[in-house]
N, C-alpha and C positions, 0 to 999 in steps of 0.2 A: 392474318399474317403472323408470323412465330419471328418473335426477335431475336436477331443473330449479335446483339450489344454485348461486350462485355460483361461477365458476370461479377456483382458489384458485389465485395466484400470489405466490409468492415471489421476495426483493430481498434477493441477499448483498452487505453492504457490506464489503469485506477487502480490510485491512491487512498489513503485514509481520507484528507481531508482535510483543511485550514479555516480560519475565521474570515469574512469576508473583510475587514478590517482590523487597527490592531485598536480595536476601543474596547470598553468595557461591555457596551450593549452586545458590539457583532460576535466579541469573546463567549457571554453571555448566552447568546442564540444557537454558540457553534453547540458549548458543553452542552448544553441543555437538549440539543439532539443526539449526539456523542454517547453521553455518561444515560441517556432514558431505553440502547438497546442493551437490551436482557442478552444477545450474546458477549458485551463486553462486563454488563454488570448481572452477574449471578442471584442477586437478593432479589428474595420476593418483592416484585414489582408495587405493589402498595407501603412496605416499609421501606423498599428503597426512593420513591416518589417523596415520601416525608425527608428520607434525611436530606435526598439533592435539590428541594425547595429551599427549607430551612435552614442549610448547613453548607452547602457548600455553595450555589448557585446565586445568595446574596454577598457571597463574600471571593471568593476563589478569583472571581473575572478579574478582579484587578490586579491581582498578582499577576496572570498569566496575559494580559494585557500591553503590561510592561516587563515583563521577558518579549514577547511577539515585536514592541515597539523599536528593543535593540536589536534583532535581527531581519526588520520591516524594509524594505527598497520602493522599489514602485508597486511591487505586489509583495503577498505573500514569498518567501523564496521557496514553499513544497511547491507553490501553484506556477511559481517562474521557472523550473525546473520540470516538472510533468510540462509545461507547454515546448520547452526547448527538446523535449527525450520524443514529443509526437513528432514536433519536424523535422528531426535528424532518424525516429525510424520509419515517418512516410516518406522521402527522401531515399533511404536506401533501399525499401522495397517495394517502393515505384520502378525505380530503375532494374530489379531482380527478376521481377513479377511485371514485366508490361502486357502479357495478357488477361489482369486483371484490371477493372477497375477499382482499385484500394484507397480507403478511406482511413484515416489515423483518426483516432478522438479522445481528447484527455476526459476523465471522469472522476469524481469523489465518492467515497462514501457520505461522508459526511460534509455539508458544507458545498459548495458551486466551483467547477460544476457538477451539479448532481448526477446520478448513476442512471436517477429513474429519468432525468430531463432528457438525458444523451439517449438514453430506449426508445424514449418516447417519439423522439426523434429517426430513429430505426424503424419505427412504424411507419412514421409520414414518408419513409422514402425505403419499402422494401429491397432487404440483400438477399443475397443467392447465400451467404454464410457470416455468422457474424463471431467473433475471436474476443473472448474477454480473458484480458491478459491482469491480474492485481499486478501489481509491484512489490510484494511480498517474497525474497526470498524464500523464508520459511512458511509452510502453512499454518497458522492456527484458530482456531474457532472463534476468535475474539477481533481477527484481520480479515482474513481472508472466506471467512463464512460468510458475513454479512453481503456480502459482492454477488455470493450463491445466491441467498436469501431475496437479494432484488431481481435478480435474472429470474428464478424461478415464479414471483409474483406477476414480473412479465410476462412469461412463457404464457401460462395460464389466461390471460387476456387476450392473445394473438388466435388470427384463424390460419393467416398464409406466415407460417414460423420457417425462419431461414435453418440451416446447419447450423449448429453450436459446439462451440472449442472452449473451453475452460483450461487457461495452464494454471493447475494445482499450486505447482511452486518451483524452483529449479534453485534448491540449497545447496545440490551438489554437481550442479551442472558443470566439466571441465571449462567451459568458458567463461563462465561465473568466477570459478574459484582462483582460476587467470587474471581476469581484472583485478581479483582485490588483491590477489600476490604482487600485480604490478604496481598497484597502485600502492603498496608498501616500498617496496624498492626504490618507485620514484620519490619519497619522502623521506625516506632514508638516506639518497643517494645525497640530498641536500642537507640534512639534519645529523645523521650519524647513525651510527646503529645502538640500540640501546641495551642493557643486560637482560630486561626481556618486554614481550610484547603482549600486550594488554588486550584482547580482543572482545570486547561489551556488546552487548546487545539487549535491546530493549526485553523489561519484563515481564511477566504474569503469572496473575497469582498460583500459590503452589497447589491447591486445591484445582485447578484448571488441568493441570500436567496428572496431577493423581485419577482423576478420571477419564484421561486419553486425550487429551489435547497433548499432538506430537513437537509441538513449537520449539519446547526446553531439547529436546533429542537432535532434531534437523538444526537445530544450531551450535552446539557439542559437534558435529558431525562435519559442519563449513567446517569450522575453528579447527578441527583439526585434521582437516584438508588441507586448509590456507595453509597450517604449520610446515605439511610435509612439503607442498609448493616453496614454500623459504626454505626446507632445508633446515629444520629446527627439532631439535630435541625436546623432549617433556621438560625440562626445568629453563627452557627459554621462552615460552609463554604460558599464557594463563588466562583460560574463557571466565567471565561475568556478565551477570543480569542487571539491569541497571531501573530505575523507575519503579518507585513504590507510593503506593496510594492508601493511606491507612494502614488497616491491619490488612 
């Protein structure tokens, strides 16, 4: 008999990744798997192994321990926010898509829940198509690689492999650059308008962008989408990189 079920598809929504607590050990376990992949730290893995034993991984956790502690609720708030973003988009494309059977599933890189748990997972219960979506606006080799990296280590293990969807990035998708135009306006509508707007965006090293990491570019690129979305001229705002780690 050939079954006529819906064809089951799955929607990974993944994230970087949080600490499973705000202590110093679960801090400790996150960096320690975090700061040891070679696409986020470029240094030869044996000299880099020495400095994040010795240098940073006895000492760092508690700082960033208690930053986590002041922003801490019942969970993490990245891991309470990918859990509210899977119900609100399997919700609307259940109801889009009713002749699939659609599955939502939050995932981390780093940190629970894992990338490879929720695959693993995709094993025990084969799809007809599976869709890993990052939550990376922008792509770059140090976010959104790492997500390739484990889907393709998957791949390779599978015999019955479903269709695969990789969305790259969407930095300049009109729907995108909509939300955060609005989402200025509505802060403004409360707040005021200011002489100019500041738009930051997390950093990476410049040695990353010199050898083709497009990260630095596709965010130049929002930033100055969002502008024309407001309606702003070049000396009404102003893009920056933000987070620095050393040299």
């Amino acid at each position: 008999m050939y079954s006529t079920a819906k064809a089951k598809v799955t929607i990974i929504l993944a994230n970087l990744g949080t600490p499973d607590e705000p202590t110093i050990p679960a801090v400790r376990r996150f960096l320690k798997q975090f700061l040891s992949d070679q696409r986020v730290i470029e240094i030869p893995k044996p000299i880099w192994q020495i400095i994040l034993r010795l240098f940073i991984l006895p000492f760092r956790p508690k700082r960033v321990s208690q930053a986590y502690s002041q922003v801490w609720g019942q969970d993490s708030p990245m891991r309470e926010i990918l859990f509210e973003q899977v119900s609100a988009v399997k919700t609307h494309l259940t109801q889009l898509y009713p002749q699939f059977e659609l599955n939502v599933v939050p995932a981390m890189t780093y940190g629970n829940p894992s990338i490879q748990d929720v695959l693993a997972q995709v094993s025990a219960q084969p799809q007809e198509h599976v869709i890993l979506f990052p939550l990376f606006p922008q792509y770059s080799a140090t976010s959104t690689a790492p997500l390739y990296d484990a889907l393709a280590k998957w791949v390779v293990q599978q015999r019955n492999l479903p269709g695969l969807t990789v969305i790259r990035d969407y930095y300049q998708h009109p729907l995108f650059i909509q939300s955060l135009a609005q989402s200025v306006r509505d802060y403004q509508a409360i707040h005021g308008q200011p002489e100019k707007l500041l738009m930051s965006f997390h950093g990476i090293p410049q040695p990353y962008a010199d050898k083709g990491d497009p990260y630095a570019d596709r965010c130049r690129i929002t930033g100055k989408l969002v502008a024309e979305a407001l309606g702003l001229n070049e000396d009404q705002y102003a893009i920056s990189f933000q987070s620095r780690f050393g040299k």
